[in-house]
Wavefront OBJ file of the C-alpha trace (Angstrom):
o trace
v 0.000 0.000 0.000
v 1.328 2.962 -0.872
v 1.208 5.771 1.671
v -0.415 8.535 -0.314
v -3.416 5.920 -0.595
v -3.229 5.777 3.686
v -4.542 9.263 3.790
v -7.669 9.529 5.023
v -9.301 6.656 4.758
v -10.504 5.090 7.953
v -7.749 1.866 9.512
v -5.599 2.701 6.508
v -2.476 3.029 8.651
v -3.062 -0.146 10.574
v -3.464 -2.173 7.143
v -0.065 -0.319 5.831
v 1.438 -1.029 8.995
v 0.327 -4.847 8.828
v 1.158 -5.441 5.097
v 4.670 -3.338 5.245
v 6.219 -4.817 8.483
v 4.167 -8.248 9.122
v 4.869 -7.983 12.587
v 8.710 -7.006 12.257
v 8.290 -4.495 14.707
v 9.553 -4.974 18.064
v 10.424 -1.824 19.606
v 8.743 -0.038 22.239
v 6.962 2.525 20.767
v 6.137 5.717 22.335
v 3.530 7.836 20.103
v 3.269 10.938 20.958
v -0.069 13.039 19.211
v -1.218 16.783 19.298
v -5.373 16.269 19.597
v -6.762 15.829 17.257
v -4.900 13.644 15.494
v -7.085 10.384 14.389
v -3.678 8.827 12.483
v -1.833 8.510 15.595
v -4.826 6.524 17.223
v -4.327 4.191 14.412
v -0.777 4.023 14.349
v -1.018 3.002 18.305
v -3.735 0.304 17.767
v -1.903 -1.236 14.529
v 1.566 -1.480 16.822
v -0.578 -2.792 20.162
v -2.020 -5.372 17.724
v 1.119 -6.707 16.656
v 2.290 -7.167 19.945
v 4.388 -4.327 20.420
v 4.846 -2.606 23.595
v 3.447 0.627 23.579
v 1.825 3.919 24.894
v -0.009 6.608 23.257
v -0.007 10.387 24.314
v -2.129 12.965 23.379
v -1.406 16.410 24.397
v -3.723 19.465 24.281
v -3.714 21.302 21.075
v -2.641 24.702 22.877
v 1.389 24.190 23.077
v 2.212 26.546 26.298
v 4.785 25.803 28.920
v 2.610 23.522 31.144
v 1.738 21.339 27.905
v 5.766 20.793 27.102
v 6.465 19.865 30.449
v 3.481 17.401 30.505
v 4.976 16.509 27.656
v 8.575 15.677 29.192
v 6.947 14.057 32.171
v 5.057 11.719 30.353
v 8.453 10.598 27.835
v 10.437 10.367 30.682
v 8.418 7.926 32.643
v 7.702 6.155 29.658
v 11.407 5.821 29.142
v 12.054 4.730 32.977
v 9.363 1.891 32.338
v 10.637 1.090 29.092
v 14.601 0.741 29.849
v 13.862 -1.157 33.704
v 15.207 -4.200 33.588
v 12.367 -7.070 32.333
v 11.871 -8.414 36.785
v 11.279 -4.669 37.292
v 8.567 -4.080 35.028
l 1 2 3 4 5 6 7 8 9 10 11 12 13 14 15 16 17 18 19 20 21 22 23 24 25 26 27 28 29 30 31 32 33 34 35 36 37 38 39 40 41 42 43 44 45 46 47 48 49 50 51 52 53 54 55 56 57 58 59 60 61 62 63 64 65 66 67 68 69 70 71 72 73 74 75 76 77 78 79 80 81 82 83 84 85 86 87 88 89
């Protein structure tokens, strides 16, 4: 599927994302979305339905100083999660 055929169209991105990788992907995954941004809904799902580890963010649309370090807060303890050793999690 080519990519300019994704836009738009309702679980495009999660039938890209199965027909380009076929479950190839293994990294954690942190998505990280301005609202409203539908695409990055379907980017998460596609990822948590290939069994990838995961987390999806949405911050507010207004970017001010409390939204960036939101922001930050929520990376960083996705990151601490992610990198703890496997008995931690």
């Amino acid at each position: 599927m080519d990519e300019r055929t994704a836009v738009g169209k309702p679980g495009a991105i999660c039938e890209a994302l199965a027909h380009l990788f076929r479950g190839n992907i293994k990294a954690a995954t942190l998505v990280l979305a301005g609202d409203p941004d539908p695409q990055s809904g379907e980017l998460y799902f596609a990822l948590h339905a290939l069994q990838v580890d995961c987390a999806l963010i949405k911050l507010p649309g207004e970017r001010n100083p409390g939204a960036r370090a939101m922001e930050m807060e929520a990376a960083l303890a996705w990151l601490k999660r992610t990198l703890a050793a496997p008995a931690e999690r």
